[in-house]
N, C-alpha and C positions, 0 to 999 in steps of 0.2 A: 504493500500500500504506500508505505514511504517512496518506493522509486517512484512510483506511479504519482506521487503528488508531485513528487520535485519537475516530474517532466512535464507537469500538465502546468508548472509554476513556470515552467521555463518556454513551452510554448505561448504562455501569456504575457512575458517579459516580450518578448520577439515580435509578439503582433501588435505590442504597444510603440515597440521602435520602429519598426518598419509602418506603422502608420501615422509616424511625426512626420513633421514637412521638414524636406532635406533643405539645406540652402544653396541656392543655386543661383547666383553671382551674376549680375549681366551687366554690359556694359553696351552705350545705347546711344544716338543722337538726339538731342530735343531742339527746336521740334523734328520730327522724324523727317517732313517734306513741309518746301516751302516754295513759292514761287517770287520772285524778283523781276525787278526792272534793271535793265545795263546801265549799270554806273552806282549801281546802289548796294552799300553795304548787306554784308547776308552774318546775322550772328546764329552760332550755334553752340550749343553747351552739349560737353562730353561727357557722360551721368554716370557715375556707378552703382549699383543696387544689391539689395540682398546679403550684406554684411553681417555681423554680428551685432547686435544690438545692445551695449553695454559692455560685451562678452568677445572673445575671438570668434571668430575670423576678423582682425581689422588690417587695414592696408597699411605696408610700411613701404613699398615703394614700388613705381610703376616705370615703363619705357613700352611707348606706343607707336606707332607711326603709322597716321592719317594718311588716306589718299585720297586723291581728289582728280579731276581732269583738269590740268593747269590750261586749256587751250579755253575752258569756259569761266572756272576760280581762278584767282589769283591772291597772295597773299605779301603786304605787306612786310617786308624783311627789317623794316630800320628796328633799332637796338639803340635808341634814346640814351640812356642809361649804362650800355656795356654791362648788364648784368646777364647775358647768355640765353636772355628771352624774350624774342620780339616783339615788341608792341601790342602789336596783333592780335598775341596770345594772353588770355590772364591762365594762371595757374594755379588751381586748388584754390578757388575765390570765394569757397564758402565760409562766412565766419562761425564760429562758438561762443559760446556764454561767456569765455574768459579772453576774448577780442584775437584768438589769436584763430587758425583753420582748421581742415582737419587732418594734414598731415604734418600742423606744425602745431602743436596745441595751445602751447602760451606763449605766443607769437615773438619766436624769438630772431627767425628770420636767416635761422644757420641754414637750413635744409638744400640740397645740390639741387638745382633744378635747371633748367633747357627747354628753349623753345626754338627750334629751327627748318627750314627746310633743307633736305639732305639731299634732295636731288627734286627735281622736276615733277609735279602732283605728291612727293612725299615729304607732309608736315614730322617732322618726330616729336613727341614732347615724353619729358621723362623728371619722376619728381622723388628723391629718398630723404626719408625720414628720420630726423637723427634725434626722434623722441622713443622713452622707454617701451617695452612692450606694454605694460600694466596703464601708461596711459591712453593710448594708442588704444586699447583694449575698452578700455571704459570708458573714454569720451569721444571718439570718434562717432559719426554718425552711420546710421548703417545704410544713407544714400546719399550720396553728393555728386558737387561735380568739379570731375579732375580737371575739366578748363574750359576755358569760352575763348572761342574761335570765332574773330573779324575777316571773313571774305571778301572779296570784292568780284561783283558778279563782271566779268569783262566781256561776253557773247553768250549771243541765242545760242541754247542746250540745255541738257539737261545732264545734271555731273554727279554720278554717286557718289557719296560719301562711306569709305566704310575703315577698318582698322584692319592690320596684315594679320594675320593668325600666323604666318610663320615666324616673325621680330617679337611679335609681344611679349614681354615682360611683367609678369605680376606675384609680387611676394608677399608673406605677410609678416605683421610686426615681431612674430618669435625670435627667440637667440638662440639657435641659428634661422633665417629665415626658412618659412615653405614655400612651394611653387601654389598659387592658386591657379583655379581655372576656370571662364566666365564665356558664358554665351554672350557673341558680337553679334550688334545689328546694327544693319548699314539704313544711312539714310541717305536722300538725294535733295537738290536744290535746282530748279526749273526756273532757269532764266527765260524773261520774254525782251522783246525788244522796245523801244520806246515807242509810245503812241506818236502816228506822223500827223501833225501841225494841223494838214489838212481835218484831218478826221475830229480833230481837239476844237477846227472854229466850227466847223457843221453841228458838231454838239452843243456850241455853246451859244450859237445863230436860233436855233431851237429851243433852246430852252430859255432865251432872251423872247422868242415870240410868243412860248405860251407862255411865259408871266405877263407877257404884254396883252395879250386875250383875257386871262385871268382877272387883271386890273380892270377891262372894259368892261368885261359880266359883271 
């Protein structure tokens, strides 16, 4: 009877774990899709999801590299600053309670970070963390976002956004770090071209005549 309880205690251990929700890490463009006009900035934020919530899994450091179709985005390269990341780029721009991110927690502003383009449609951005596990663990958010990205839409297309799956990089804050691993999704950004002049007075010829009727009734 004893073996028999222990196993019926242990099939029940098993179906209570295996009916927890796993965590499963994604990482994502917001917004997903957007459409633009040529000439006109496109921002986008790079999200991560599904972290530990108080608890580990929390991120201690990442290396990505964005693609993009440079013949439609284009991205601003100046480095104002000389601090190793363009402009263009903010990174880890979430704040916390105590002013500081979430892969820097009490904003001390040591942390290696990189924003650049390494070749032609590929943005890298890469951020390590030189805070403890324990806090990293406990006040990290279990969604943020790793960076907001200024495009500049340069021609009619449409340009997928997505992240390489064979470069990525993602550890977590333990001593020695793990490898995490996170479902990517790609988003895109649909440029149009400018309205022509022509078409902008006809609309506006129009609708100067019916307030003009409007006023007569």
């Amino acid at each position: 009877m004893k073996k028999i309880f222990l196993i019926l205690m242990a099939s029940l251990v098993m179906s209570i774990l295996i009916s927890l929700p796993a965590l499963a890490i994604t990482i994502d463009f917001q917004p997903a899709s957007q459409d633009v006009t040529i000439g006109d900035p496109v921002i986008v934020d790079l999200i991560i999801s599904e972290l530990g919530d108080g608890v580990a899994p929390s991120l201690g450091a990442f290396d990505i590299d964005i693609l993009f179709d440079p013949t439609i985005l284009g991205v601003d390269t100046t480095d104002s600053d000389f601090d190793g990341v363009i402009d263009s780029v903010v990174i880890d721009p979430d704040t916390n309670t105590f002013g500081g991110t979430q892969l820097d927690i009490w904003g001390f502003g040591a942390n290696w970070l990189s924003a650049s383009i390494s070749s032609p449609g590929v943005l890298n951005i890469y951020d390590v963390s030189l805070d403890s596990t324990t806090d990293l663990n406990t006040y990290q958010a279990p969604s943020f976002t790793l960076a907001t990205i200024t495009f500049d839409a340069l021609a009619v297309g449409t340009s997928t956004l997505s992240i390489d799956p064979a470069t990525i990089w993602l550890v977590d804050a333990a001593d020695p770090p793990n490898s995490l691993t996170a479902t990517l999704t790609a988003g895109s950004v649909n440029v149009n071209p400018v309205p022509e002049p022509a078409t902008c007075l006809l609309m506006g010829v129009g609708l100067a005549g019916f307030l003009g009727l409007r006023r007569k009734m």
